[in-house]
Backbone as CSV, one residue per row, in Angstrom:
resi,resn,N_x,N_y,N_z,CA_x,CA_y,CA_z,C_x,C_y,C_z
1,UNK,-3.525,-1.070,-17.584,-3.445,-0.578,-16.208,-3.627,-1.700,-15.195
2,UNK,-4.205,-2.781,-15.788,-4.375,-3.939,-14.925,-3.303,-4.360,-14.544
3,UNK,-2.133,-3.976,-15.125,-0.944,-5.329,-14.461,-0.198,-4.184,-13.700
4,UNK,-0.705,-3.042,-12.952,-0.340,-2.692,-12.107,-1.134,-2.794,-10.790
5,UNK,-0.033,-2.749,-9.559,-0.909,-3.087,-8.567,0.014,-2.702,-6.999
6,UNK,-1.011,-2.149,-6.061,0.071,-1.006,-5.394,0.293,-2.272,-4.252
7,UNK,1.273,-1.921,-3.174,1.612,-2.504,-2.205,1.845,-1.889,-1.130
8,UNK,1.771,-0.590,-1.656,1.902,0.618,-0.206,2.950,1.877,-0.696
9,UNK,3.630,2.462,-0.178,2.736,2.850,1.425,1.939,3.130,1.811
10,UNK,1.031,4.304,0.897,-0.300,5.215,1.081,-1.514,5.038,0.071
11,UNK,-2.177,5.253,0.471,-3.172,5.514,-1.010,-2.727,6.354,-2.260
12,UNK,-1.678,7.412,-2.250,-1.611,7.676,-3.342,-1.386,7.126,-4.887
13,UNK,-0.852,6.123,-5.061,-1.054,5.121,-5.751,-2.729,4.831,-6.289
14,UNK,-3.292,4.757,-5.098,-4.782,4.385,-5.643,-5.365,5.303,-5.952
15,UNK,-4.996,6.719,-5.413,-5.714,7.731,-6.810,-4.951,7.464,-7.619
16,UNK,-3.935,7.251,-7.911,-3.195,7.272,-9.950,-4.349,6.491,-10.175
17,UNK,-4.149,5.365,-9.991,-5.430,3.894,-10.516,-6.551,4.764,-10.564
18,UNK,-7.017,4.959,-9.694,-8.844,5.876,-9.878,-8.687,6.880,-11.280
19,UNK,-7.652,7.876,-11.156,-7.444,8.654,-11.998,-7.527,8.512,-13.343
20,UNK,-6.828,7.145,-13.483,-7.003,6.399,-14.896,-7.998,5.561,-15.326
21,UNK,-9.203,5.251,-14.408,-10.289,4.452,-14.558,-10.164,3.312,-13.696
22,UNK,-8.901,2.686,-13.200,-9.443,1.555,-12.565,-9.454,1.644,-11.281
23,UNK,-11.128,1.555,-11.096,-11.388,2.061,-9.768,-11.617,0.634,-8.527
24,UNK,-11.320,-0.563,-9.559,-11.589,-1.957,-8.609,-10.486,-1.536,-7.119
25,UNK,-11.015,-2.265,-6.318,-10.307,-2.422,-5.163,-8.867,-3.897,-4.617
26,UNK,-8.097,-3.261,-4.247,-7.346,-4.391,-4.104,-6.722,-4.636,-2.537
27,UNK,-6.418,-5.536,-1.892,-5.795,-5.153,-0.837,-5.121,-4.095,0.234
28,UNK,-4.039,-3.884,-0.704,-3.238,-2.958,-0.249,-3.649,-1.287,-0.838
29,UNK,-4.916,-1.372,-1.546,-4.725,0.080,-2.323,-4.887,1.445,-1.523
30,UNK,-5.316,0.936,-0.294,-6.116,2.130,0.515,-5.161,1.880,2.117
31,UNK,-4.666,1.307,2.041,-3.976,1.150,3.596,-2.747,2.178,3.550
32,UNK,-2.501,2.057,4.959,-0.857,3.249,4.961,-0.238,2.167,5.590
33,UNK,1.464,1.641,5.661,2.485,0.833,5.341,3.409,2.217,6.380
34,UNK,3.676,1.425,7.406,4.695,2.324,7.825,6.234,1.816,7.572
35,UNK,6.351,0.455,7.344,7.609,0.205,6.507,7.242,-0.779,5.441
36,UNK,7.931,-1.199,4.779,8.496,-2.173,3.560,8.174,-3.724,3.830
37,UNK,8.863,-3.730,5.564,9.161,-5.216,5.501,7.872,-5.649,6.573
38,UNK,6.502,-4.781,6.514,5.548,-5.199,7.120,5.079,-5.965,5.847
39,UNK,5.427,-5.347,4.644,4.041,-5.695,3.499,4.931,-7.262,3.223
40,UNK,6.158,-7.494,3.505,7.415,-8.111,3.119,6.623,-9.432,3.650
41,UNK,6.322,-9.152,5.261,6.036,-10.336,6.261,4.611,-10.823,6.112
42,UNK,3.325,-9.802,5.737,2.246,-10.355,5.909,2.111,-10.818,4.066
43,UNK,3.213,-11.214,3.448,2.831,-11.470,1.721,3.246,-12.748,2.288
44,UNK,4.549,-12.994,3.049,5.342,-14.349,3.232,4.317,-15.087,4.054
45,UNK,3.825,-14.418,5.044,2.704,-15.074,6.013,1.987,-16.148,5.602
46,UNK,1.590,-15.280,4.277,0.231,-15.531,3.225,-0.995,-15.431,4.409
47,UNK,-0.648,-13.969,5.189,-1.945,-13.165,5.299,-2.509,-13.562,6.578
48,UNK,-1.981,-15.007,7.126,-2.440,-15.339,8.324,-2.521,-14.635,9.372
49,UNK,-3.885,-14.454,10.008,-4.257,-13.808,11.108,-4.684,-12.194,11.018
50,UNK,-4.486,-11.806,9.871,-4.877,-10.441,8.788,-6.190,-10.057,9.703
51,UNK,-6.162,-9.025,9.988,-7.556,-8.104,10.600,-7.883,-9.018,11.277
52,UNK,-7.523,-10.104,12.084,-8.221,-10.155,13.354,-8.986,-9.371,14.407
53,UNK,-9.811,-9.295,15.043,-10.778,-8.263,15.751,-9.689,-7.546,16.724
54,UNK,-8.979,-8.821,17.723,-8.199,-8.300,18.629,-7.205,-8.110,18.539
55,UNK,-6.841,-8.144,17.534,-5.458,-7.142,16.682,-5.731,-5.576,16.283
56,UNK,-6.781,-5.343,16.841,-7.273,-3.934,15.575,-6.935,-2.973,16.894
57,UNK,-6.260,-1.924,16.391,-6.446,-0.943,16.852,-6.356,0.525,17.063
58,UNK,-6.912,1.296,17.357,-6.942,2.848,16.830,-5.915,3.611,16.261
59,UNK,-5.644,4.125,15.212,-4.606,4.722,14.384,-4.949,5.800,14.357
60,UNK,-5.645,6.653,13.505,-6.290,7.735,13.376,-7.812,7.847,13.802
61,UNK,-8.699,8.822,13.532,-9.893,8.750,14.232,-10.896,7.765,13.526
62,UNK,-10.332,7.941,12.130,-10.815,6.665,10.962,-10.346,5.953,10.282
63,UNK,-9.104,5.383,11.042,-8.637,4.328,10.577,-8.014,3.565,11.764
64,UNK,-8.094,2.302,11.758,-7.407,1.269,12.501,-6.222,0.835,12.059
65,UNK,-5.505,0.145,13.001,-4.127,-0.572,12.508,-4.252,-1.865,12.755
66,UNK,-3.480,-2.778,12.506,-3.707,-4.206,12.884,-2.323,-4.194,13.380
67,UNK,-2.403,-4.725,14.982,-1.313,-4.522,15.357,0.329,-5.457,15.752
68,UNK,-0.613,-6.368,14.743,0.750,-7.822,14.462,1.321,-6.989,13.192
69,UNK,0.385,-6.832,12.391,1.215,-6.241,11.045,1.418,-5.288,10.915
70,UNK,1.316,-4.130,11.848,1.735,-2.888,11.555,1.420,-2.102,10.175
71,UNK,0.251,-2.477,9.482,-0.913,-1.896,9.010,-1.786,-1.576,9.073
72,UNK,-2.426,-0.028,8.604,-3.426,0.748,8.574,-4.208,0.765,7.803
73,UNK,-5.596,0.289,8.344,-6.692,0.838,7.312,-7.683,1.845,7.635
74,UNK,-8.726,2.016,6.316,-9.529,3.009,6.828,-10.885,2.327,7.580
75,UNK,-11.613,2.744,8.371,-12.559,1.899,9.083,-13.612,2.697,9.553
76,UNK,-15.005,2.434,9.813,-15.802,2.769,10.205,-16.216,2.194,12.205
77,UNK,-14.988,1.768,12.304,-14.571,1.578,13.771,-13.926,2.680,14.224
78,UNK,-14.183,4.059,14.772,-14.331,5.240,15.026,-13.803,5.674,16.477
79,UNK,-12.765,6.398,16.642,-11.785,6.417,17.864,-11.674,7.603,17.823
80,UNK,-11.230,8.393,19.145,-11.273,10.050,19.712,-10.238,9.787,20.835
81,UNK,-9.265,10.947,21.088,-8.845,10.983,21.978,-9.417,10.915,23.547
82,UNK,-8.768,10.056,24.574,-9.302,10.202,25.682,-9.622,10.825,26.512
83,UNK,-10.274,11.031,27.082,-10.391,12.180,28.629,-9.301,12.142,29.434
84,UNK,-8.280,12.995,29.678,-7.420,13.296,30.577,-7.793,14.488,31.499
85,UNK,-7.353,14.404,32.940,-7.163,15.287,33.800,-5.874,16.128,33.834
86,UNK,-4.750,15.239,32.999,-3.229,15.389,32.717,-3.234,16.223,31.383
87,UNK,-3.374,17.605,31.411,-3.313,18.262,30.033,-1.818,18.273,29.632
88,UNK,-0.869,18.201,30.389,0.594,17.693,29.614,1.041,16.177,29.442
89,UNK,0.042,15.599,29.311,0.192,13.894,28.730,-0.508,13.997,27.564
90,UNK,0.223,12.766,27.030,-0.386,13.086,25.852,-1.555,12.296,25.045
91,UNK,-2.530,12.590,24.162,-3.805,11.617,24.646,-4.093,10.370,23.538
92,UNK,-4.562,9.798,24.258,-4.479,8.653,23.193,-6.029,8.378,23.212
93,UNK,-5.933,7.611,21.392,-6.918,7.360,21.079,-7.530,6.172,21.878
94,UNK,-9.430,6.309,21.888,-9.939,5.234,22.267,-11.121,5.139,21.060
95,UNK,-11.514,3.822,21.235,-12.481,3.766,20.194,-14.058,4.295,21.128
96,UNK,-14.923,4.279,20.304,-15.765,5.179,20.442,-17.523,4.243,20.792
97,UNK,-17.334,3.349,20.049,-18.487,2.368,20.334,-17.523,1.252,21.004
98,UNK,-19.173,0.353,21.565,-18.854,-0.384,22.371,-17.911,-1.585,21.470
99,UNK,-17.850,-2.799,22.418,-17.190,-4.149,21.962,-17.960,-4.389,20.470
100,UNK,-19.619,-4.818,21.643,-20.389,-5.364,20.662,-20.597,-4.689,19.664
101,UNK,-20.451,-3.096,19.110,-20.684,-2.180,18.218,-19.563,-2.608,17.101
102,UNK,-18.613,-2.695,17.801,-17.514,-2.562,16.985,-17.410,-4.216,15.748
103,UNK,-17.841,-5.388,17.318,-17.722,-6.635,16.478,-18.629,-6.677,14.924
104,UNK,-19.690,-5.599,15.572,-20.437,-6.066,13.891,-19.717,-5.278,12.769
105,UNK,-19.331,-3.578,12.639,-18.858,-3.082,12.068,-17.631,-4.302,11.537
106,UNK,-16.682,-4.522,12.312,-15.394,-5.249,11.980,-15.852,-6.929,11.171
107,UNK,-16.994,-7.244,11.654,-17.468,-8.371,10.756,-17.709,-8.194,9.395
108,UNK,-18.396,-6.948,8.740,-18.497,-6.600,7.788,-17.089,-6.078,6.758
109,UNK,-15.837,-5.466,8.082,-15.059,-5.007,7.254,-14.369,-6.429,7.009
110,UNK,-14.056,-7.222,7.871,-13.398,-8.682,8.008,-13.363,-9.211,6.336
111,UNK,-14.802,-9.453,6.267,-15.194,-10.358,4.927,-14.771,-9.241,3.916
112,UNK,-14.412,-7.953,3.349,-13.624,-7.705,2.291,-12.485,-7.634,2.673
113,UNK,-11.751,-7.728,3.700,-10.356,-7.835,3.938,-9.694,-9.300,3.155
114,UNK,-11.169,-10.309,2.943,-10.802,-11.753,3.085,-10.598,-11.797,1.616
115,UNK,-11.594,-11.202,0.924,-12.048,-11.338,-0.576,-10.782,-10.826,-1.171
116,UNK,-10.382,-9.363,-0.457,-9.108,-8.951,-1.480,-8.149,-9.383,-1.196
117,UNK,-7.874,-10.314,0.004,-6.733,-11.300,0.111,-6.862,-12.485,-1.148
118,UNK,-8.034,-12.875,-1.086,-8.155,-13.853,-2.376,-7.225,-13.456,-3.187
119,UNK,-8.180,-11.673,-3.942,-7.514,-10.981,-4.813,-6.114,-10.895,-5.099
120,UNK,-5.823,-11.024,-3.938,-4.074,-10.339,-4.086,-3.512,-11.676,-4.055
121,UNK,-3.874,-12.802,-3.771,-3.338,-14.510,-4.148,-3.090,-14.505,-5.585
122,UNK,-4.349,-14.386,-5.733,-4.583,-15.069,-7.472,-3.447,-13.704,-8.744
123,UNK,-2.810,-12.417,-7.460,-2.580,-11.196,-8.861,-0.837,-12.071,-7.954
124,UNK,-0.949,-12.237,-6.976,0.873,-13.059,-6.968,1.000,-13.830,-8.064
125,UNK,0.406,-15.058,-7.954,0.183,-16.313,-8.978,0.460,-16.086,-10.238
126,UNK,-0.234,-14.802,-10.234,-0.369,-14.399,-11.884,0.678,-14.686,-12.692
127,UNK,2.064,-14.452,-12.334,3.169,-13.408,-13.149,2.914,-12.384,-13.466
128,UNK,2.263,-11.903,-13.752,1.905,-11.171,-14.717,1.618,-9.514,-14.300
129,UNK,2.089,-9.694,-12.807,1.796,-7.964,-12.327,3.061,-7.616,-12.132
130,UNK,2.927,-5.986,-12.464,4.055,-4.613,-11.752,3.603,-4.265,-10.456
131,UNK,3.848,-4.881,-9.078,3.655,-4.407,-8.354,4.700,-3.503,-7.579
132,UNK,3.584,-1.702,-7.280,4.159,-0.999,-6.863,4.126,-0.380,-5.731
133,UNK,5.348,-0.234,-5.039,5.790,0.566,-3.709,6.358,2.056,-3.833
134,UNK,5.534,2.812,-2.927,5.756,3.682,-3.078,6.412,4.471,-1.242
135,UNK,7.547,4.472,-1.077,7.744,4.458,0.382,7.309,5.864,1.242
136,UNK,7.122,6.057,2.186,6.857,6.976,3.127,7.864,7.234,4.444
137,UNK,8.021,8.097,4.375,8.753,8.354,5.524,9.989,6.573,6.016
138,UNK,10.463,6.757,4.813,11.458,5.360,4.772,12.118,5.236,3.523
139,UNK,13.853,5.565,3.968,14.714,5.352,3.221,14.980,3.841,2.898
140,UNK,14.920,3.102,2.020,14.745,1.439,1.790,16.277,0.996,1.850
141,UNK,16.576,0.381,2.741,17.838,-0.051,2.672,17.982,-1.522,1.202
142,UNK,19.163,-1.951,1.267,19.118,-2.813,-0.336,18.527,-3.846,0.544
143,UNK,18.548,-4.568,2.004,18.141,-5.526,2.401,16.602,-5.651,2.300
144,UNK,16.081,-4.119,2.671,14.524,-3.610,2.281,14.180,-4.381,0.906
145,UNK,14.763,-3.662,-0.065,14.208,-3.951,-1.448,14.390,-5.735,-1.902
146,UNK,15.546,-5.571,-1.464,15.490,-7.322,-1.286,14.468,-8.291,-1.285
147,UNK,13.747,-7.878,0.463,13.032,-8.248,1.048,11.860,-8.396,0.290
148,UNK,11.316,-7.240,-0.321,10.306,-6.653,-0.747,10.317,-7.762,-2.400
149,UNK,11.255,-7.327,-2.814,11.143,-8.479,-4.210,10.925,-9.789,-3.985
150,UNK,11.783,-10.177,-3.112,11.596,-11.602,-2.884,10.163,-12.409,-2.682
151,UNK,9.541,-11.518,-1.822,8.078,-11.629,-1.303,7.293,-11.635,-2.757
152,UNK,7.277,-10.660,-3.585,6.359,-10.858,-4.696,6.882,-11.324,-5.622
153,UNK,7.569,-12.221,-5.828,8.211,-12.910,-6.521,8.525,-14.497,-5.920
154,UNK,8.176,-14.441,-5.055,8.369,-15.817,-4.334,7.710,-17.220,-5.017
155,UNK,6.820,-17.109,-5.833,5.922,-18.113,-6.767,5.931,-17.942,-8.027
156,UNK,5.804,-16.462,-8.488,5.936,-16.336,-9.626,6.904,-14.978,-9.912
157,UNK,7.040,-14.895,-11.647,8.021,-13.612,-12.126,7.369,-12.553,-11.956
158,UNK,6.415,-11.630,-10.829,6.092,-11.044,-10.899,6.838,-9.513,-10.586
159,UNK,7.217,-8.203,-11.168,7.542,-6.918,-11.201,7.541,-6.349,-10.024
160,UNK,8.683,-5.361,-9.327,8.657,-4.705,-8.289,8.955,-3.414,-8.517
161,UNK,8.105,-2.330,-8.865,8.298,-0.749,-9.184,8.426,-0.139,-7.770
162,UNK,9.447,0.331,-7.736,9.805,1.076,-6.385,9.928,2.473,-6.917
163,UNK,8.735,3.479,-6.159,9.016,4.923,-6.809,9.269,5.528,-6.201
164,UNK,10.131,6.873,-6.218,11.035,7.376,-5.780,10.553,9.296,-6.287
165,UNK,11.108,9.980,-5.115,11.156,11.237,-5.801,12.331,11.332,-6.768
166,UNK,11.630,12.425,-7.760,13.359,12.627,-8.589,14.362,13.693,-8.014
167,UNK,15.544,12.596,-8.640,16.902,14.029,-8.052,16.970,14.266,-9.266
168,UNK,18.713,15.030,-9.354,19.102,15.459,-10.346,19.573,14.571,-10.878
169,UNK,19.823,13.222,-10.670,20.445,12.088,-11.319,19.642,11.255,-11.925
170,UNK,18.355,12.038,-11.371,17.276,11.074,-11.952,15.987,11.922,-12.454
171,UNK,15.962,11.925,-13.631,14.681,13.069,-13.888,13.428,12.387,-13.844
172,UNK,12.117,13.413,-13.612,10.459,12.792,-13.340,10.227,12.048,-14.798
173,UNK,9.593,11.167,-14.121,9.005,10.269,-15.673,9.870,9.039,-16.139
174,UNK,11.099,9.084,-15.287,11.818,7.581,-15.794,11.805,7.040,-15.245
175,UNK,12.105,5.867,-15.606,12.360,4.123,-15.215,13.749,3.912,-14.895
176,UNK,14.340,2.960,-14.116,15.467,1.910,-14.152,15.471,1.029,-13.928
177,UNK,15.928,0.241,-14.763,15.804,-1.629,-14.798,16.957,-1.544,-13.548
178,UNK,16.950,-2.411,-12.906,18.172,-2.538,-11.828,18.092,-4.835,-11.830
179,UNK,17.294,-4.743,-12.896,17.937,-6.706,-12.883,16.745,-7.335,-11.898
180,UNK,16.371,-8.379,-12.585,16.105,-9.395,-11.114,14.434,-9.202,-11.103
181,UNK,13.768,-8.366,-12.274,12.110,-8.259,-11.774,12.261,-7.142,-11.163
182,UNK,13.035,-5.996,-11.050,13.319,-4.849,-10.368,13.369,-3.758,-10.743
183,UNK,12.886,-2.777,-10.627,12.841,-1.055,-11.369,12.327,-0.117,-10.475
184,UNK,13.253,0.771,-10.364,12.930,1.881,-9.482,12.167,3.413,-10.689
185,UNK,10.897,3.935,-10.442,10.756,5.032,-11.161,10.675,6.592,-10.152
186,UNK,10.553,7.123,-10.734,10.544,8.627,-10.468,10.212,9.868,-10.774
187,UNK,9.404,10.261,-10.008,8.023,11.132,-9.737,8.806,12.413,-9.663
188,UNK,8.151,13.648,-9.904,8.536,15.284,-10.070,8.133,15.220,-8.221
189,UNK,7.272,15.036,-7.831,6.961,14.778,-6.136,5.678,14.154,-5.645
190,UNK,5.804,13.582,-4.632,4.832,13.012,-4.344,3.635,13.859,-3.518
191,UNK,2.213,13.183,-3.099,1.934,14.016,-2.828,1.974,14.567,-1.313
192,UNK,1.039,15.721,-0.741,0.633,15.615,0.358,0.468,14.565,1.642
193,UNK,0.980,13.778,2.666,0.452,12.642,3.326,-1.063,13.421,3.704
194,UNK,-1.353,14.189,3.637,-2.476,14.448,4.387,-3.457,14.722,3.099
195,UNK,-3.445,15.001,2.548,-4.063,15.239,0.971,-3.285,13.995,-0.556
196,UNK,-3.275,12.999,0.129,-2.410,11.858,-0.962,-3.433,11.829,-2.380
197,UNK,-4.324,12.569,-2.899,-5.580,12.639,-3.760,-4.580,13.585,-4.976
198,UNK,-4.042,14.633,-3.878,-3.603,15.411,-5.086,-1.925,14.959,-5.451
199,UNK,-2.587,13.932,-6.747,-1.172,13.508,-7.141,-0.405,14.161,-8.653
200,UNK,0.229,13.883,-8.636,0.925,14.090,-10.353,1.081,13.462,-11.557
201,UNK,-0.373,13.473,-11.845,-0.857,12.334,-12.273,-0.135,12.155,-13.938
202,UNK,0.225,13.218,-14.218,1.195,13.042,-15.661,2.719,12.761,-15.549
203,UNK,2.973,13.263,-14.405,4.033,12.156,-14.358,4.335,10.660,-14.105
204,UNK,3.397,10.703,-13.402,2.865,9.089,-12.791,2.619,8.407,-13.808
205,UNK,2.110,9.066,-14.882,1.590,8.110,-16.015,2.714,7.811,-16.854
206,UNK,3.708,8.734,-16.927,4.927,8.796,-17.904,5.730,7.801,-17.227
207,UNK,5.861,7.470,-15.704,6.728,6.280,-15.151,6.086,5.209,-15.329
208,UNK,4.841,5.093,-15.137,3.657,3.664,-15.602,4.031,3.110,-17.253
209,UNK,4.169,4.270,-17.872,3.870,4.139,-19.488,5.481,3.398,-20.105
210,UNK,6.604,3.600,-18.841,8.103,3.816,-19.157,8.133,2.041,-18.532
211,UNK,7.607,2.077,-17.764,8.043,0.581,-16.422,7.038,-0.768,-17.100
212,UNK,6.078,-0.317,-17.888,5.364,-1.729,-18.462,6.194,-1.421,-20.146
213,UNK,6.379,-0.614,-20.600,7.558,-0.492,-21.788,8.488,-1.376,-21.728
214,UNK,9.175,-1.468,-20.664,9.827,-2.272,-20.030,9.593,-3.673,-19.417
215,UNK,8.895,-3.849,-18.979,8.338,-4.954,-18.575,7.968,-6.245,-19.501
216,UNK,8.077,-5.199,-20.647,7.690,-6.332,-21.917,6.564,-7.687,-21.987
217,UNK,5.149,-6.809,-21.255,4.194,-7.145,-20.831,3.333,-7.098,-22.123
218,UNK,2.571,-7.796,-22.799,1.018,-7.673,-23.746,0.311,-6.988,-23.081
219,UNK,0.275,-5.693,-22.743,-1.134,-4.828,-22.475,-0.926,-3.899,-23.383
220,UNK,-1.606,-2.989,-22.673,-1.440,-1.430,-22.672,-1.848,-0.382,-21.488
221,UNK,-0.923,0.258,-21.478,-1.186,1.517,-20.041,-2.627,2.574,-20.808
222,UNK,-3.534,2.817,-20.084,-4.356,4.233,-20.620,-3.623,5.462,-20.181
């Protein structure tokens, strides 16, 4: 299960991983990815300027975005809609503690943002990972997937699992090699965005179990 490793869009991915025991943390396992070619730009970056303080800002009520990279995390930097007099405008979030409240919270989140950047250096380097995308609300154009391979593959032969709901052309539980470090699999459905916990987790395992089959990797999937 180790030589898998998510890249977005949602956490659902990181319940499969929890589901199966590996509950370590990695970069991308818990963030939401509103496209492809954010994860594309901050891999090519190599991460520069990642969670800066004055980049951060309110997404949901518990989570922040960083707003060079157009990624979301979850945060204990805590935001509520504003006070309006204008009940037909529409309200936007503000954060909730002060500057100074926030700088310490964000200092603490800063330094594991830094560590699992390490993390996610040393699992590029590797070769040796399936890293997987799972898209949201985004049809991947071929320039997308492109993009997306190129980036984790840029140093080393490392795997790009792109999962997909199944059609009829494509039943739950398979793989396709498509060349190049490339395989698209496919899920019976994904889950909930608002409940991403409740996943399908036997099918998930049957595309995991199908895509390192393939991969012709020395492990083993649990």
């Amino acid at each position: 299960m180790a030589a898998f490793e998510s890249i977005g869009a949602n956490c659902e991915f990181g319940f499969v991983k929890d589901w199966l025991g590996h509950k370590s943390g990695s970069f991308f396992k818990w963030t939401f990815i509103w496209h492809s070619r954010d994860v594309a730009r901050i891999i090519n970056n190599d991460f520069s300027g990642a969670y800066e303080f004055n980049n951060i800002v309110p997404s949901e009520p518990h989570m922040v975005r960083d707003s060079v990279y157009n990624i979301g995390w979850h945060s204990k930097m805590i935001s509520a809609p504003e006070n309006t007099t204008d009940e037909s405008a529409p309200s936007e979030l503000k954060f909730v503690a002060s500057e100074a409240e926030r700088r310490e919270i964000w200092e603490i989140e800063y330094e594991k943002v830094q560590f699992f950047i390490k993390r996610f250096r040393n699992s590029l380097a590797s070769g040796s990972r399936i890293f997987v995308y799972k898209p949201v609300n985004q049809i991947m154009s071929d320039e997308d997937v492109a993009s997306l391979l190129s980036a984790v593959r840029k140093n080393s032969p490392n795997l790009l699992l792109i999962v997909k709901e199944a059609s009829e052309e494509d039943a739950p539980g398979t793989v396709k090699e498509l060349g190049g470090g490339l395989m698209t699999g496919f899920v019976d459905r994904f889950s909930p965005l608002e409940r991403a916990y409740e996943i399908s987790s036997e099918c998930w395992l049957k595309v995991l179990r199908s895509a390192f089959e393939k991969s012709g990797m020395q492990s083993t999937v649990n």
